[in-house]
N, C-alpha and C positions, 0 to 999 in steps of 0.2 A: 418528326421533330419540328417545332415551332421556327417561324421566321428569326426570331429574338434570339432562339439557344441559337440557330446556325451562325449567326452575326458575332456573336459572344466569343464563340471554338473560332470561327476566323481572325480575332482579333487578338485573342490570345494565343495565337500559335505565330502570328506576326511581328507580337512587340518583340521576344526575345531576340529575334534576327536584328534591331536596332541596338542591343545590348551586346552585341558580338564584336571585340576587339579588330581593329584592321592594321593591314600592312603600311600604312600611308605614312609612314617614320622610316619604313626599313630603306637598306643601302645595298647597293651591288656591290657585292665582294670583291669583282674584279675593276671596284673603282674606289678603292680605297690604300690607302700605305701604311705598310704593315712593317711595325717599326720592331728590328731582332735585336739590334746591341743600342744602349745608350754609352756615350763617352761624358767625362765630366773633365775638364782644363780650367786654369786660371790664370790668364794674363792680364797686366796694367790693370790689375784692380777691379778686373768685372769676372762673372763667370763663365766661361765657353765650353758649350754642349755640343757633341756630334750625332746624330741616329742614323744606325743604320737600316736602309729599308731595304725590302726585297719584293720583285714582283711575284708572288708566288704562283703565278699563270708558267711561270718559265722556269720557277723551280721543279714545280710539278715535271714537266716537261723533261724537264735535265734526267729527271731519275726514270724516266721509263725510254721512249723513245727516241731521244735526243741526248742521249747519256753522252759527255764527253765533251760538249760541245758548250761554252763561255757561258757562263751567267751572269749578268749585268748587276751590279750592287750599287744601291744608291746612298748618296752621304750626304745630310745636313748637318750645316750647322747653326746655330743661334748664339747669342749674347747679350747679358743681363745683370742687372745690379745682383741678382737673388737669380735663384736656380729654376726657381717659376718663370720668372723673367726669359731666362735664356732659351729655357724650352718652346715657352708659349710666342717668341718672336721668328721660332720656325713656322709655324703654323703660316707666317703669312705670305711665304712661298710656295709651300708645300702643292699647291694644286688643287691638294685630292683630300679627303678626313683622315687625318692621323688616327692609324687604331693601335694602341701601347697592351694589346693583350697575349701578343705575342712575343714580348722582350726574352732575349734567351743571355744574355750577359749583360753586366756591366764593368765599363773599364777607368780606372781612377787614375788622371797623368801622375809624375814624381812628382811635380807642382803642386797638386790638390791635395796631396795625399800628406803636404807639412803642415797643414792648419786644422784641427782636430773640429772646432767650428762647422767647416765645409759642407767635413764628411758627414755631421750630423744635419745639416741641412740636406742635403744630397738625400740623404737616407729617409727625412723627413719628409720630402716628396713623393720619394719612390713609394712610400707604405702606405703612404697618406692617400695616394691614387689608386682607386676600385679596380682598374686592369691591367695594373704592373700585379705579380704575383712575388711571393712572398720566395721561391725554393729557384735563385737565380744564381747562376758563377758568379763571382766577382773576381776583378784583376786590378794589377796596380801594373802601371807599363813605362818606363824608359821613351819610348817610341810614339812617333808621331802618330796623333788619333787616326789619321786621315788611312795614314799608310796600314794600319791597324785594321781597318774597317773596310779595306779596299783588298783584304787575303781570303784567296780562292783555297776553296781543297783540291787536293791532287785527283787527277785523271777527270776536273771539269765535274764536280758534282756538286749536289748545294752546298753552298756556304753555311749552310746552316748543319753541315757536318764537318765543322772545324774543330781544334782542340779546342778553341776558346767556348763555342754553345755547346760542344758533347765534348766534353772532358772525360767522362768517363771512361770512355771506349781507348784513350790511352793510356790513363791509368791501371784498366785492368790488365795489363800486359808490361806495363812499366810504369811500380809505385814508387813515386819518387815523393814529390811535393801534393800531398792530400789536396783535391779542390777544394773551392769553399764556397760555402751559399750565404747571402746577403741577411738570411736572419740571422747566420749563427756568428758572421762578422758585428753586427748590430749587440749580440747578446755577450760575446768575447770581450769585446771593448769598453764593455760596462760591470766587467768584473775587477776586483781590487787588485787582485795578485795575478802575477802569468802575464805573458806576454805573443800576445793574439799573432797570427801570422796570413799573412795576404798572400798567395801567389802573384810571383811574376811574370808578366807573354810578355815576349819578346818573337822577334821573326829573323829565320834563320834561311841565310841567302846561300849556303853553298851546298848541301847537305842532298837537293833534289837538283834534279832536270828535266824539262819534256823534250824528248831527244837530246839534241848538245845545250837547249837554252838552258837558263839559268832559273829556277821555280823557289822563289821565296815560300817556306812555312811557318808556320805559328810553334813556337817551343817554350815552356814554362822555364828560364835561367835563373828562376832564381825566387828569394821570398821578403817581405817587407815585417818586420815587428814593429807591435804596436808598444807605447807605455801612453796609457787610458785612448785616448782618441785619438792622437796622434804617431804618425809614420815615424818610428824612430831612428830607424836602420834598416840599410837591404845588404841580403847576404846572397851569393851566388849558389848556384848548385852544389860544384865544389865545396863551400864552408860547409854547409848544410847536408853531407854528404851522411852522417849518424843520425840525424834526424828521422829519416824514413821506418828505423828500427823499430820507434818510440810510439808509429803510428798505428791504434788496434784495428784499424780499417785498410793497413795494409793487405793488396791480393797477388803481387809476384814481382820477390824484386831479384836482383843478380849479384852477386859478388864474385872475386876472383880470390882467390886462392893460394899461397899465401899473402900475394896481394897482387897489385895489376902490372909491375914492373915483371917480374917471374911467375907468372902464373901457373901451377899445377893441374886445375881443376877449377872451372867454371861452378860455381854452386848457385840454385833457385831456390830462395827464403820466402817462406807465408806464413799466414796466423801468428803475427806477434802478439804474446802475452806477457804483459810489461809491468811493474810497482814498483811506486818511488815511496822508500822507506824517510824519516830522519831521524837524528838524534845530536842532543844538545849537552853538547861539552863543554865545559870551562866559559859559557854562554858563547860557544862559537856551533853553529850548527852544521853537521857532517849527513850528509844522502846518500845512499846508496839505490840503487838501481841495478831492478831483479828483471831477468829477461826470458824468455824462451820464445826458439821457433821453431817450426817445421823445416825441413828441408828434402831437397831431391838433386842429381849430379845433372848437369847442363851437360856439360863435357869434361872428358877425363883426359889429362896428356901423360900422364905417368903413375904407375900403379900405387892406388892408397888405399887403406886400409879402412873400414868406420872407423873407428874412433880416431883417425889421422885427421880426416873431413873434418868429424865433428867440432876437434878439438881449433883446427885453421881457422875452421869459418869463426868460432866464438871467440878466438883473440881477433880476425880481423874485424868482425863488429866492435870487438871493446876498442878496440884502434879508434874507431871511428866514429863511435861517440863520444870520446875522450876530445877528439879533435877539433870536434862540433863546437862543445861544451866549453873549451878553451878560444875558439875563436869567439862565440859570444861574451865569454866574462871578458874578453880583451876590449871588446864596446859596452860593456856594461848593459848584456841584453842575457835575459834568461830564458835561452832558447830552449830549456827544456821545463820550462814550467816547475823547477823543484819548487819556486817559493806556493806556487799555488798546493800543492802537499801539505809545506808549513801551514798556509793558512785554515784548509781545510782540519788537520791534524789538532794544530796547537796555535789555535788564533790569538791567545795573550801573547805570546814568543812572535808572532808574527805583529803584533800592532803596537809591542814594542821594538823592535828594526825598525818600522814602516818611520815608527815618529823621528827615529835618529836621522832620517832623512839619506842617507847613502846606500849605495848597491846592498844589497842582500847576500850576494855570496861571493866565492873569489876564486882563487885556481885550487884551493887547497878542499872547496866543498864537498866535493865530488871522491867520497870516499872509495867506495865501491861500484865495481860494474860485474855484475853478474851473468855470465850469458851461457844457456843450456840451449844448442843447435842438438836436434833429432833427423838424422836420415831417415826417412821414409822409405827412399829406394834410389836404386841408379839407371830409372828408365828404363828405355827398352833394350839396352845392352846391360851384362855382366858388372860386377864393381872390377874391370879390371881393363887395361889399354889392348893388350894382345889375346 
């Protein structure tokens, strides 16, 4: 082989390694701040942002050999005319490179949550930012951001298995108030009819202990309606208690039987199957709501028959959405979304109410409730106490 080809194969087996990408950008992981909840507040006029960070060298640690033992949560906060403002003036504390690709929640105060404006700023960021993701909780909270952002889970594990970042894991064992994720609040709120609903975390100081102390947890009390972008009213558990029936993503909820003053039988409801019918009389429109669930006996304290069960649990569901349903027309909130029915239905009948300007519906809307409970079984005992 000629001097010239050898020279040639050396030089072109050389360039590519000049053309090969390098690390000379990258960051140590364990020197960066890895931000899991943002908070959003607003006092005297400016916006106030909290994040939460975690060192996740010691999260790690928590969940294997060090289980049980404190994990340290870090809180900033920022302040800004604009919501870019607020965030981007943590930065110059921070230390370390904020990395936002691990956000596992966000929390909206009662504050922020009355300016519809805000929230679409807020949300304008978050989406608008390449490593915030799009399938995040969101919450509306009562409660101080700081103290919010400052709650451990039980028995000392990551915080990053709270109700607030894994919500999940308590709803499927108690469906109460649906989570919600920040695009389908985004898409809720820009619909004409219905009335979008925010969970509420609140923290509950008496409920735990580590030995005699006193162990605050995170508990959802309650839920916030929208009319268009703005917070229009919060309703507690309690009100909101027929609510949960209406939900098709319910997975196990509980009722007593024939109700919780006298209880008979503890009853477990799943797989609702729900349709909200209407019709327009004398130009007044009347809903009805068609129901079914499954069901299974929790516990028995005195002997009942199927069809006794069946028949309890479906009056006290109709109880209790009736109850729902009257406590929102009394704020003039349609907690069960009939008008969005209308509108889907019979959008001329709906866009003429819309233009009358006043509530859509009243205590007389609510013609019907319909509810077919199916026993499944009575678990691993007999259907009967003795």
């Amino acid at each position: 082989m000629s001097t010239v080809r050898c020279k040639l194969l050396l030089l072109a087996s050389v360039i590519p390694i000049f053309l090969l990408t390098s690390c000379w950008n990258s960051k140590d992981i364990q020197n960066m701040a890895y931000v899991t909840a943002i908070g959003f507040d607003y006092k005297d006029g400016k916006y106030v942002t909290y994040v939460q960070v975690l060192n996740f060298a010691n999260v790690a640690k928590s969940e294997t050999n060090l289980s049980g033992k404190n994990v340290p949560t870090w809180i900033g906060k920022g302040e800004g005319s604009t919501v870019t403002q607020s965030l981007n003036s943590i930065y110059s504390t921070a230390q370390l490179r904020v990395f936002w690709g691990h956000v596992k929640a966000i929390v909206f105060s009662d504050e922020f949550l009355k300016d519809g404006e805000r929230i679409r700023s807020s949300y304008d960021f978050v989406n608008r930012y390449r490593e915030i993701r799009y399938n995040i909780p969101v919450y509306g909270t009562r409660e101080s951001m700081r103290d919010i952002f400052a709650m451990k889970s039980n028995l000392n594990i990551s915080p990053l298995q709270t109700l607030m970042e894994s919500p999940e894991m308590t709803y499927s064992q108690r469906s109460s108030i649906m989570p919600l994720h920040g695009y389908k609040l985004v898409a809720l709120i820009n619909e004409p009819a219905g009335a979008p609903l925010l969970p509420s975390l609140a923290i509950d100081h008496q409920a735990w202990t580590e030995d005699t102390d006193q162990k605050p947890m995170f508990k959802i009390d309650g839920a916030y309606f929208f009319k268009g972008t703005v917070a229009k009213d919060w309703f507690s558990e309690d009100d909101l208690q027929g609510y949960r029936w209406m939900q098709k993503k319910l997975q196990r909820s509980i009722i007593d039987i024939p109700n919780d003053i006298e209880p008979e039988a503890a009853i477990v409801l799943e797989n609702p199957k729900s349709e909200v019918h209407h019709v327009v009389r004398n130009g007044h429109v009347n809903f009805t709501i068609k129901l079914k669930l499954n069901a299974y006996v929790d516990e028995l304290r005195r002997n009942l028959k199927k069809q006794e069960i069946e028949q309890m649990a479906a009056q006290a569901i109709e109880k209790q959405i009736r109850h729902t349903f009257m406590k929102g027309v009394a704020r003039k909130v349609d907690i069960f979304n009939l008008t969005e029915c209308l509108y889907r239905e019979n959008p001329k009948k709906w866009r003429e109410l819309e233009s009358e300007g006043g509530f859509m519906i009243d205590k007389e809307s609510l013609v019907n409730v319909k509810v077919h409970v199916k026993l499944q079984h009575s678990g691993k005992y007999k259907l009967r106490v003795d």
